[in-house]
MARSEBA-619587 format. One record per atom (N, C-alpha, C): chain; residue number from 0; z, y, x; atom name. Coordinates in pm, whole numbers. Layout:
<atoms>
ATOM kette  nr     up  north   east atom
ATOM     A NUM      Z      Y      X   CA
...
</atoms>
This chain:
<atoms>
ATOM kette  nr     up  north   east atom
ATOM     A   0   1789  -4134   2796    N
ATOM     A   0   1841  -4058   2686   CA
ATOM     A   0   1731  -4045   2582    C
ATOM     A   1   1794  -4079   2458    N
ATOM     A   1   1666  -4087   2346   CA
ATOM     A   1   1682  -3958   2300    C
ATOM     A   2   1583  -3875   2218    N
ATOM     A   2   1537  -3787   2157   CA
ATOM     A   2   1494  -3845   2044    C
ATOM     A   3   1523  -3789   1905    N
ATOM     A   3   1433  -3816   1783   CA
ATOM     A   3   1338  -3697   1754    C
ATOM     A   4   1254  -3746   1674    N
ATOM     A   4   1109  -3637   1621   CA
ATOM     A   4   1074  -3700   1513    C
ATOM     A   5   1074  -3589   1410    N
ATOM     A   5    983  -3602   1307   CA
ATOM     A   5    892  -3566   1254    C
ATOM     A   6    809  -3612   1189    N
ATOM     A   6    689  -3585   1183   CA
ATOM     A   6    662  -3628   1020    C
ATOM     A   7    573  -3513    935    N
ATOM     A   7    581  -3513    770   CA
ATOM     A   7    416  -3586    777    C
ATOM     A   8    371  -3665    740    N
ATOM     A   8    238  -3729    721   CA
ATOM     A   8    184  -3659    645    C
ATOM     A   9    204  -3688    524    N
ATOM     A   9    182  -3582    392   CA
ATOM     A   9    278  -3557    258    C
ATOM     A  10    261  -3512    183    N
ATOM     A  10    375  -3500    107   CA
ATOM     A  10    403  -3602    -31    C
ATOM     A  11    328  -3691    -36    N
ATOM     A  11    367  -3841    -75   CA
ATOM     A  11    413  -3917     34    C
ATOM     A  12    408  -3971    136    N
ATOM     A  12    483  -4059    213   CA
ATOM     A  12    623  -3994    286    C
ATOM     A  13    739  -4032    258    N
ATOM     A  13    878  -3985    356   CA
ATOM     A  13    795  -3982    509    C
ATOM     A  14    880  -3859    597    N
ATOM     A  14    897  -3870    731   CA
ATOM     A  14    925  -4011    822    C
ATOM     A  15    831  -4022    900    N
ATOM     A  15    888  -4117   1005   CA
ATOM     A  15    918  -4029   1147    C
ATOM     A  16   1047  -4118   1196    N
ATOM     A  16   1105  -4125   1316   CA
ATOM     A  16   1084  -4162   1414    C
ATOM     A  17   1053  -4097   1540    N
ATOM     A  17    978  -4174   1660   CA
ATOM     A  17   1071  -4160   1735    C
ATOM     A  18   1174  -4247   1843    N
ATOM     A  18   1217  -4220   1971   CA
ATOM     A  18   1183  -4237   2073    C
ATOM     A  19   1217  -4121   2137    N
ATOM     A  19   1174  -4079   2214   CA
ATOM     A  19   1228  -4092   2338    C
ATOM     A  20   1222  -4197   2422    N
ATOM     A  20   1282  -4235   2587   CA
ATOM     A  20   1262  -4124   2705    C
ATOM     A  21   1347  -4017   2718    N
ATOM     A  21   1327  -3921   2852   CA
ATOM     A  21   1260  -3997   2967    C
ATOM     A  22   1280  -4156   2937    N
ATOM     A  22   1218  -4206   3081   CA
ATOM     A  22   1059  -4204   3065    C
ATOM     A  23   1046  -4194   2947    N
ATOM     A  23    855  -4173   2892   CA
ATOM     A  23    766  -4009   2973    C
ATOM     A  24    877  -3914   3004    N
ATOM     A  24    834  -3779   3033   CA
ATOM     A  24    800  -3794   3174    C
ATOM     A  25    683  -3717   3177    N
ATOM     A  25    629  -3657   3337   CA
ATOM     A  25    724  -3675   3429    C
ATOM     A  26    720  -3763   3587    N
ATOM     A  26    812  -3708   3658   CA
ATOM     A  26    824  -3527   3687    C
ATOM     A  27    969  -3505   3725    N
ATOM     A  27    903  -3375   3761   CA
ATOM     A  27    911  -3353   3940    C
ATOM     A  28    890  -3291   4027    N
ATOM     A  28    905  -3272   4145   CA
ATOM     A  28   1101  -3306   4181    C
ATOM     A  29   1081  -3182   4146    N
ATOM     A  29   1272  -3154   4149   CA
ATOM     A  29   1304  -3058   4225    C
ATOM     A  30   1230  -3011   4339    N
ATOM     A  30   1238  -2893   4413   CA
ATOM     A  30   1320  -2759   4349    C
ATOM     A  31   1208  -2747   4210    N
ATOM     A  31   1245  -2600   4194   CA
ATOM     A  31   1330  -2623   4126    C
ATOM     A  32   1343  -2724   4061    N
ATOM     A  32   1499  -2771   3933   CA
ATOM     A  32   1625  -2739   4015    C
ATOM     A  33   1631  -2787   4165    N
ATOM     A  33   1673  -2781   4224   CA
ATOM     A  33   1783  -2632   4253    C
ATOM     A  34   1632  -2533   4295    N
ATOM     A  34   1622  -2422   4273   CA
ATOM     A  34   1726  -2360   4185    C
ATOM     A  35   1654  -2384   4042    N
ATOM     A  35   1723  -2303   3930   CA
ATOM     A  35   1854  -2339   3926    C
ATOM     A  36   1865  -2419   3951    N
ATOM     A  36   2047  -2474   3899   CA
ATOM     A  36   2112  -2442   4038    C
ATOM     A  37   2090  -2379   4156    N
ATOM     A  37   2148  -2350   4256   CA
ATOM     A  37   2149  -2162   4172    C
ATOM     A  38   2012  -2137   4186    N
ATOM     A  38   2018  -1972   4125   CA
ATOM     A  38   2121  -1981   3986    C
ATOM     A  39   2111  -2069   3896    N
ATOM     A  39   2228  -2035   3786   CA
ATOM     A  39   2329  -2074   3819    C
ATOM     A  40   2376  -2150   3890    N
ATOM     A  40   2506  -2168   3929   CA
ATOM     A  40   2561  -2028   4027    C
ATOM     A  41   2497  -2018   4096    N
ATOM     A  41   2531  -1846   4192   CA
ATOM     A  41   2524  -1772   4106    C
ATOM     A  42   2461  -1760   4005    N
ATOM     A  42   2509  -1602   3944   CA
ATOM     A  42   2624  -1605   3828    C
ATOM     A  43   2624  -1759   3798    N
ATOM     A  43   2695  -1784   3682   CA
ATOM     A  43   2813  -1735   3756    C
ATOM     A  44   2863  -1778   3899    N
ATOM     A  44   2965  -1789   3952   CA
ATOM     A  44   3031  -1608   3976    C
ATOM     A  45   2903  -1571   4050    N
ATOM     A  45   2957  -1416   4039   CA
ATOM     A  45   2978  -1328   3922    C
ATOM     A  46   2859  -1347   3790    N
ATOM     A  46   2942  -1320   3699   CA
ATOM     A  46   3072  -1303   3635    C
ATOM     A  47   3104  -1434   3644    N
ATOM     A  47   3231  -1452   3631   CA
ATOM     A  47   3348  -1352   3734    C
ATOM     A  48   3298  -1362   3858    N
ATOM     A  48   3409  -1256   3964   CA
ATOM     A  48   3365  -1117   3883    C
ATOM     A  49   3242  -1110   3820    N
ATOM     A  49   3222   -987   3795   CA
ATOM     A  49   3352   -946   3665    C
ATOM     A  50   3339   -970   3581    N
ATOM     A  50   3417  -1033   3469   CA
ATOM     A  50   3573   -996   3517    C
ATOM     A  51   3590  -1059   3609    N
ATOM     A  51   3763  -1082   3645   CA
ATOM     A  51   3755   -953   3708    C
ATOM     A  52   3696   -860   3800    N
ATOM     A  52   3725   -755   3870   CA
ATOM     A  52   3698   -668   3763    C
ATOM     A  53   3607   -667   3640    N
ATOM     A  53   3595   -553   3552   CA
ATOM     A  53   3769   -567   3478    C
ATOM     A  54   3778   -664   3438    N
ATOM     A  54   3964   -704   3391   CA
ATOM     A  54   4073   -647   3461    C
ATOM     A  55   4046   -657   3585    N
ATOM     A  55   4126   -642   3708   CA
ATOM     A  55   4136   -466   3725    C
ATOM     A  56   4017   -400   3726    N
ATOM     A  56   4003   -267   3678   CA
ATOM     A  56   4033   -218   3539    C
ATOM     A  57   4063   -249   3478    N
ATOM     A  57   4127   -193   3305   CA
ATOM     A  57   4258   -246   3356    C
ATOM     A  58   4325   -364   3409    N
ATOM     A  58   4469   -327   3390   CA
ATOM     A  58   4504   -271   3469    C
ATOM     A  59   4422   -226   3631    N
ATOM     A  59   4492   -131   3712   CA
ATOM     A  59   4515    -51   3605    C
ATOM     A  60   4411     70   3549    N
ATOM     A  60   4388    177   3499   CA
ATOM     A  60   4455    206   3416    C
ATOM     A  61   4532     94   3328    N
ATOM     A  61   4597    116   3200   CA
ATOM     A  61   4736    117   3253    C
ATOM     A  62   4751     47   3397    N
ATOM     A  62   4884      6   3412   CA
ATOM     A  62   4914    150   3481    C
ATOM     A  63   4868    174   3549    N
ATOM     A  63   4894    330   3625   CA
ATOM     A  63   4924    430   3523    C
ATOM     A  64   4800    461   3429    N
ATOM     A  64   4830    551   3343   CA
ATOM     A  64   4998    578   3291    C
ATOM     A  65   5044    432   3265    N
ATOM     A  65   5179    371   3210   CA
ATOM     A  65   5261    456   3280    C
ATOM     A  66   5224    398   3405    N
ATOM     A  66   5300    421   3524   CA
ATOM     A  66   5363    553   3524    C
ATOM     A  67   5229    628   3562    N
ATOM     A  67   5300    778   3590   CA
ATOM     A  67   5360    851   3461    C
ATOM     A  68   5357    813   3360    N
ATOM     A  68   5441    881   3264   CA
ATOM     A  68   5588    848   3310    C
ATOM     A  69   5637    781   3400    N
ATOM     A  69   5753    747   3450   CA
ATOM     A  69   5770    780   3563    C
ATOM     A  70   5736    790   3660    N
ATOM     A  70   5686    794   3809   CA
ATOM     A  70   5615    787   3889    C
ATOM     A  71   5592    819   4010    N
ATOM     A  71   5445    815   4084   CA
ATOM     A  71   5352    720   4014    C
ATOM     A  72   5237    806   4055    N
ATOM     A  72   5128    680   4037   CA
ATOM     A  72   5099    608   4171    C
ATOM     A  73   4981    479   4142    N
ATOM     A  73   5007    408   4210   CA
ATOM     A  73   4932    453   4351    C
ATOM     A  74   5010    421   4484    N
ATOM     A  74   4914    474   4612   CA
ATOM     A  74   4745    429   4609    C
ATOM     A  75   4649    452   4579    N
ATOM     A  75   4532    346   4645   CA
ATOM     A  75   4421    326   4520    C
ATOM     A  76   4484    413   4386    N
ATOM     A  76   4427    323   4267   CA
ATOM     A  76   4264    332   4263    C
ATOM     A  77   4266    501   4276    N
ATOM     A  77   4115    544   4304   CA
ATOM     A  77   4003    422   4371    C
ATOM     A  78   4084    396   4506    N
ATOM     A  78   4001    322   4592   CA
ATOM     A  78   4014    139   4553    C
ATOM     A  79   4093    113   4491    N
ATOM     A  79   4096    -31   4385   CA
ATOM     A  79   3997    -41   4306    C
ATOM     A  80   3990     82   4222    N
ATOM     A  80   3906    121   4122   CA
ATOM     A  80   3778    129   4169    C
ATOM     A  81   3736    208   4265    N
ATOM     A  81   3604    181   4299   CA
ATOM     A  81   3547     64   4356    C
ATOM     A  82   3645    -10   4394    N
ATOM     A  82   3621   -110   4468   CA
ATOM     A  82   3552   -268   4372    C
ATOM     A  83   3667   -187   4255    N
ATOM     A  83   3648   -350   4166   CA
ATOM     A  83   3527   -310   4084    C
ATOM     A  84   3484   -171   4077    N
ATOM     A  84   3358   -127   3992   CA
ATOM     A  84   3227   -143   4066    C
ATOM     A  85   3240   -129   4166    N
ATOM     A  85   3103   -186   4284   CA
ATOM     A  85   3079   -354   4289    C
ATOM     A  86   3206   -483   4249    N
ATOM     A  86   3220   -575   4266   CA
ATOM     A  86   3147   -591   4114    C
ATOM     A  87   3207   -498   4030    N
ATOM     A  87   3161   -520   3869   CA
ATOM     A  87   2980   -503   3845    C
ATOM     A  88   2993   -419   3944    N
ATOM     A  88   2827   -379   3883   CA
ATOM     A  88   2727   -437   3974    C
ATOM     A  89   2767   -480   4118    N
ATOM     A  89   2691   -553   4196   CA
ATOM     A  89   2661   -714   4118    C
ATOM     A  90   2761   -795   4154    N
ATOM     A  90   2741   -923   4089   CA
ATOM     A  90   2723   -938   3966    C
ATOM     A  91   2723   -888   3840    N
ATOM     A  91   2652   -941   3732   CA
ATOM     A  91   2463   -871   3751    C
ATOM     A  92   2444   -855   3860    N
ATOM     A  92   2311   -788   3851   CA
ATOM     A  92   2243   -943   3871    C
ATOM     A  93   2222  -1015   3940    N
ATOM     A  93   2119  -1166   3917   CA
ATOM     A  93   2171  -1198   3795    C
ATOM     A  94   2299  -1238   3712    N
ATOM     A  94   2306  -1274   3580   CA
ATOM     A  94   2226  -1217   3460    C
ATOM     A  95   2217  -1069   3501    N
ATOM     A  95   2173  -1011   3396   CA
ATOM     A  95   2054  -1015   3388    C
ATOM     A  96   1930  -1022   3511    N
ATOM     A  96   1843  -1034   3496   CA
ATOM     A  96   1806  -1162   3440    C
ATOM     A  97   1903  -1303   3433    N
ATOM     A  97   1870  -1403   3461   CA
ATOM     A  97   1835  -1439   3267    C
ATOM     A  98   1937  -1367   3205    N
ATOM     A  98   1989  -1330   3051   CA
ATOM     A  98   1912  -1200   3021    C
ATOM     A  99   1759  -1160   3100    N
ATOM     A  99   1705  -1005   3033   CA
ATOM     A  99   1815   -966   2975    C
ATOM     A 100   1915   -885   3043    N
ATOM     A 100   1989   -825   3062   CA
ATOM     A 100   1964   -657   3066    C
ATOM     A 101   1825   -641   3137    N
ATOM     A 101   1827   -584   3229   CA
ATOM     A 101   1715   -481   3113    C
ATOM     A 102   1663   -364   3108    N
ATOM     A 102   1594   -279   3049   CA
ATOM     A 102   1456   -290   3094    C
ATOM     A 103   1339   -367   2981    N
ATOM     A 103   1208   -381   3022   CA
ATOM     A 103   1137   -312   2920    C
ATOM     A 104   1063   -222   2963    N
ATOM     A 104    970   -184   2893   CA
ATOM     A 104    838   -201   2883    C
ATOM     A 105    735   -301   2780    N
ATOM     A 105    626   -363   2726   CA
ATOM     A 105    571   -313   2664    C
ATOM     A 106    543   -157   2646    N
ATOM     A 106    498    -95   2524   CA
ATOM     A 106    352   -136   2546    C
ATOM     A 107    302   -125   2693    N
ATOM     A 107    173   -109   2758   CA
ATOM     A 107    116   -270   2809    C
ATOM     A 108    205   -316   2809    N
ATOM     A 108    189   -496   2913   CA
ATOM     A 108    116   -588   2775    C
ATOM     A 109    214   -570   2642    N
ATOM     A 109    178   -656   2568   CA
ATOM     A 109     44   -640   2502    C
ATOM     A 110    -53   -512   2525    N
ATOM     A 110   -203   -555   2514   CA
ATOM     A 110   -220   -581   2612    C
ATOM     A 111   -236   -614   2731    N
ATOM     A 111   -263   -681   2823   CA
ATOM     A 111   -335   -850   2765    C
ATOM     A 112   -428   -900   2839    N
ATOM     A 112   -471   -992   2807   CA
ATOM     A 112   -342  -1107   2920    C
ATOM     A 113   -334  -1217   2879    N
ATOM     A 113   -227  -1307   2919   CA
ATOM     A 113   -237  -1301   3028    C
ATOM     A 114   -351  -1332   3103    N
ATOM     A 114   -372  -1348   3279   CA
ATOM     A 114   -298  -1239   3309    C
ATOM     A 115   -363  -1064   3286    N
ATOM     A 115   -341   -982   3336   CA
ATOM     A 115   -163   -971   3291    C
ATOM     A 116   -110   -962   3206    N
ATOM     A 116     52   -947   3175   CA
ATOM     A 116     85  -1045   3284    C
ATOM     A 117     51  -1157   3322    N
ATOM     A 117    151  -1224   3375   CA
ATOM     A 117    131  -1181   3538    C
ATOM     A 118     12  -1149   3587    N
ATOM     A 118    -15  -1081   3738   CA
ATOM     A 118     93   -949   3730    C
ATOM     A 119     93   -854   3610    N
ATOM     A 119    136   -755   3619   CA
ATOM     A 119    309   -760   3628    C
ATOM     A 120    379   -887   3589    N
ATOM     A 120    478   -876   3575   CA
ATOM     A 120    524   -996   3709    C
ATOM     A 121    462  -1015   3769    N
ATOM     A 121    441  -1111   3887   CA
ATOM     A 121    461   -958   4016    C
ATOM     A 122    373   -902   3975    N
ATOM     A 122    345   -783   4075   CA
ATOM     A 122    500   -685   4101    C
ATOM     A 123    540   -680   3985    N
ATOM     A 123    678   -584   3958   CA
ATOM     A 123    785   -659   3971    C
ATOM     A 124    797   -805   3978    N
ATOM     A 124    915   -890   4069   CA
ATOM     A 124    868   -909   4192    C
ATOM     A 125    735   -906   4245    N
ATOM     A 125    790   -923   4406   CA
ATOM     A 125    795   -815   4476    C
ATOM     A 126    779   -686   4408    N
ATOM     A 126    777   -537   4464   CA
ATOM     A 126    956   -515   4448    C
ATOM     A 127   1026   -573   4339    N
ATOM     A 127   1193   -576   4308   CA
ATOM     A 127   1237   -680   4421    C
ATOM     A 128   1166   -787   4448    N
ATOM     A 128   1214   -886   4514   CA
ATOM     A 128   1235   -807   4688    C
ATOM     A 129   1102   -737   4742    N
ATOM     A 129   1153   -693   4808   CA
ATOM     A 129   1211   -566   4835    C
ATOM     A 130   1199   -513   4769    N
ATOM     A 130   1332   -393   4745   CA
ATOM     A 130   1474   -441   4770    C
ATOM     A 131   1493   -511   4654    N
ATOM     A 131   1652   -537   4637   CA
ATOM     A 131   1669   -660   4793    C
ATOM     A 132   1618   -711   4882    N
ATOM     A 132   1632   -835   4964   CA
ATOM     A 132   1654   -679   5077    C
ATOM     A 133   1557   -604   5085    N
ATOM     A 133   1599   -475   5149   CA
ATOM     A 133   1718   -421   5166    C
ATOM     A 134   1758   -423   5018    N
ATOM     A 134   1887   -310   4970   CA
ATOM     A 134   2006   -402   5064    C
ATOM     A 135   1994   -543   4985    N
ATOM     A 135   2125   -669   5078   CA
ATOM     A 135   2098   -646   5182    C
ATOM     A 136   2006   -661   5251    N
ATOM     A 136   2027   -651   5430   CA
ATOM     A 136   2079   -499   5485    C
ATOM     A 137   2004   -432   5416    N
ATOM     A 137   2089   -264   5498   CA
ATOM     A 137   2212   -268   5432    C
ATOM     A 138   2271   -284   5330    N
ATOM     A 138   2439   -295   5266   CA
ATOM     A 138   2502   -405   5386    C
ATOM     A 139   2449   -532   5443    N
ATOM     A 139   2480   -645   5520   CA
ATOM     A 139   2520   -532   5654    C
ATOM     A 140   2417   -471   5699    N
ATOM     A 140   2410   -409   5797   CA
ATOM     A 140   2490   -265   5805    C
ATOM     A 141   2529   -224   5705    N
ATOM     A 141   2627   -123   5694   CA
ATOM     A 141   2743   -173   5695    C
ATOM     A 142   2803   -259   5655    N
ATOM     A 142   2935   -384   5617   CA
ATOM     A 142   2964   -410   5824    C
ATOM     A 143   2837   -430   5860    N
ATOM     A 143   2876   -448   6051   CA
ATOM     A 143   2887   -364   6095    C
ATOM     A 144   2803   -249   6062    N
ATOM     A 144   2892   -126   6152   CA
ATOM     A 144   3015    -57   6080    C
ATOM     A 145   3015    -89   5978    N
ATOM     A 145   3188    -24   5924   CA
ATOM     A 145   3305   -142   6029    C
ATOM     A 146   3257   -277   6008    N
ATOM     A 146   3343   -334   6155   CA
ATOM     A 146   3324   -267   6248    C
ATOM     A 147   3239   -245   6301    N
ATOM     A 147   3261   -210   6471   CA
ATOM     A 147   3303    -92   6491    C
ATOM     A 148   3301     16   6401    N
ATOM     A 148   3380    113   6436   CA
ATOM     A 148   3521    128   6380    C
ATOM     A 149   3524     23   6297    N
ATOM     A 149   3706     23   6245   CA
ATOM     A 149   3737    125   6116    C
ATOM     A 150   3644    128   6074    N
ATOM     A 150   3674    234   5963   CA
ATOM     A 150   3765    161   5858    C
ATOM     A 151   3842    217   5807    N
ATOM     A 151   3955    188   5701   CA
ATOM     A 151   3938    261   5596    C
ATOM     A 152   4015    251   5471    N
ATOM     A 152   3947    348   5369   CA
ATOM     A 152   4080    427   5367    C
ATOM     A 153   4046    583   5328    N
ATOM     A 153   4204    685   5355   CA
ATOM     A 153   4334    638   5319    C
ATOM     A 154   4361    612   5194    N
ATOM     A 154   4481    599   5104   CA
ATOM     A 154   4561    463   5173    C
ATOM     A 155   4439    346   5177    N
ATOM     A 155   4547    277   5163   CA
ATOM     A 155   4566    174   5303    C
ATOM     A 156   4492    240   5387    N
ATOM     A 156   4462    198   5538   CA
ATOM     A 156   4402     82   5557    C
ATOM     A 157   4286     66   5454    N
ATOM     A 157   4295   -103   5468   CA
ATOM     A 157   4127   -153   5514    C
ATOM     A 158   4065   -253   5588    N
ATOM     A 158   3980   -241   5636   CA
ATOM     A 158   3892   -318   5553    C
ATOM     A 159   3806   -242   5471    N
ATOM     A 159   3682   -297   5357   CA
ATOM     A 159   3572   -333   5407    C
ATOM     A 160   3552   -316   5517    N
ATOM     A 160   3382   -397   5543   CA
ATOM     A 160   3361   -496   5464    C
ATOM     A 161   3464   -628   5422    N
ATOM     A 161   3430   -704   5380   CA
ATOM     A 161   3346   -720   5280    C
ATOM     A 162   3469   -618   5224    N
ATOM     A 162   3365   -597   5067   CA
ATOM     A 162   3243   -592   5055    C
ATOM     A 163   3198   -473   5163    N
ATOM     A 163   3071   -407   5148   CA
ATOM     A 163   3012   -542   5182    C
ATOM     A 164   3005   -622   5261    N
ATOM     A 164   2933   -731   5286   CA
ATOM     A 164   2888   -853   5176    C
ATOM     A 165   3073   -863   5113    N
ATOM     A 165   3031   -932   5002   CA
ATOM     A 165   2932   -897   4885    C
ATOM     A 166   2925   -704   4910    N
ATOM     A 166   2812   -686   4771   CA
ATOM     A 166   2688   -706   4789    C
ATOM     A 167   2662   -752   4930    N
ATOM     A 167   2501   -772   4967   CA
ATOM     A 167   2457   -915   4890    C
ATOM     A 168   2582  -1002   4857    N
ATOM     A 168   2561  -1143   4818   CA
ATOM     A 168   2448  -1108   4688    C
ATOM     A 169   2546   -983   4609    N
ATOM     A 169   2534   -975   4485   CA
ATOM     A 169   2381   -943   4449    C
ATOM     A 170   2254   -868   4567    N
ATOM     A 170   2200   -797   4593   CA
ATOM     A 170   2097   -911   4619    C
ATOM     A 171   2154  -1041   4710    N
ATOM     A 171   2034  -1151   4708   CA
ATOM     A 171   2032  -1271   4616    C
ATOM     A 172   2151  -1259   4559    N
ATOM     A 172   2148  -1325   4404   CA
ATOM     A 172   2024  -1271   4310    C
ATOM     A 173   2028  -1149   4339    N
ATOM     A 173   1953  -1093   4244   CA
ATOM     A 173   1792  -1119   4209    C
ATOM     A 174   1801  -1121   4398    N
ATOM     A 174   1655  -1145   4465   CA
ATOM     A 174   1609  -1291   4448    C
ATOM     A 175   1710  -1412   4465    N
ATOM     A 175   1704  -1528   4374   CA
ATOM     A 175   1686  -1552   4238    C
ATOM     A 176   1741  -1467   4161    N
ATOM     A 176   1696  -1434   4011   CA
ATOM     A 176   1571  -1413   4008    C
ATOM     A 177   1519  -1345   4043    N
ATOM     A 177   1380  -1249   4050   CA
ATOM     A 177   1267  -1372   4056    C
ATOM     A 178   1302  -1419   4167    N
ATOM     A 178   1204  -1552   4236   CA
ATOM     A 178   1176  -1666   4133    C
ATOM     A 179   1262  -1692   4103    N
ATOM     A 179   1338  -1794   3933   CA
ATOM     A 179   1227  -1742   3830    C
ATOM     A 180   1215  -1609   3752    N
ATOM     A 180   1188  -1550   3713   CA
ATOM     A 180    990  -1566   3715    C
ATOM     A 181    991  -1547   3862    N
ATOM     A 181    811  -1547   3854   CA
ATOM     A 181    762  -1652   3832    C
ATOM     A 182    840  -1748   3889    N
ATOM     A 182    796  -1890   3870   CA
ATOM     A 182    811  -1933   3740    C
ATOM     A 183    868  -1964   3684    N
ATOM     A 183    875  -1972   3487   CA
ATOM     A 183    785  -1878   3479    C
ATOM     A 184    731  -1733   3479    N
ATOM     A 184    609  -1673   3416   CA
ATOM     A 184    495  -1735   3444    C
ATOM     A 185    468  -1821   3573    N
ATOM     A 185    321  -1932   3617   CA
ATOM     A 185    382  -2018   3562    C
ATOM     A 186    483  -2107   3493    N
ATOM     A 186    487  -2223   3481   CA
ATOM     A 186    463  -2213   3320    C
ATOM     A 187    490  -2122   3262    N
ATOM     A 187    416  -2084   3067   CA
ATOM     A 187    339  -2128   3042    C
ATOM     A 188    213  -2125   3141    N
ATOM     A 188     49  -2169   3094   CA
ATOM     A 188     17  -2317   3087    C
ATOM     A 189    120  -2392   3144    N
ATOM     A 189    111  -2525   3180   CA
ATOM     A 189    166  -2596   3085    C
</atoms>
């Protein structure tokens, strides 16, 4: 795949055009390419569920509202509702970090001399990295004992472990984000 570039000599001679053959560039490993496009494809993907369950929650909400101006409301909505808002706010969490999404504050980092900003912000993703890899495994591990004791949720008798399990995904997406993240801050200097 060619690339063009131009380049102004001086301002009597026109621009010349150089192309540029991608097959001319550095191999690269491929490992972490690898990597990233597995981490953006997973969050791209839950995003998106995130997306459809935040949708999925406005037309419960609007449709019920409807509803009971006519008749009962709906059995379960509460627990729909929370359900699709935990799905909403779990999985866009690796997207958002992935899109600084997420609330950083630099008032103090950006005098930092470069080495030190990038240790310091190296230091505060793998202290998040293992936090949140924490948070997924005890949510993983709460999701198995809501199986084994059979718990159902009141209203609508229905058995959610799953869920809870699926939000741990959302939780090591995140922790994949994070990882993504440090590595592009060492790969800047290069």
């Amino acid at each position: 795949m060619a690339t063009e570039q131009s380049i102004q000599l001086d301002t009597e001679n026109p621009k010349i055009t150089a192309h540029i053959d991608s097959t001319d560039a550095p191999p690269s490993t491929g490992k972490p390419n690898i990597f990233f496009r597995i981490t953006d494809s997973l969050n791209q993907g839950l995003a998106f569920i995130a997306g459809l369950s935040l949708i999925c929650m406005m037309l419960l909400v609007v449709f019920n509202s409807i509803k009971r101006l006519f008749s009962d409301p709906i059995a379960g909505t509460v627990e729909l509702v929370c359900w699709l808002g935990a799905m909403t706010a779990v999985f866009s969490l690796g997207y958002a970090q992935l899109h600084k999404g997420h609330v950083f504050i630099d008032l103090l980092i950006v005098k930092f001399p470069s080495g030190l900003q990038k240790l310091t912000h190296s230091m505060v993703n793998v202290i998040s990295i293992l936090f949140f890899a924490m948070a997924g495994w005890q949510i993983t591990l709460y999701g198995m004992g809501l199986k084994q004791s059979g718990v159902v949720s009141e209203t609508m008798q229905v058995a959610f472990y799953p869920l809870v399990i699926l939000c741990s995904i959302g939780f090591f997406s995140l922790v994949l984000a994070l990882i993504k993240e440090t590595i592009e801050v060492w790969r800047e200097a290069r």
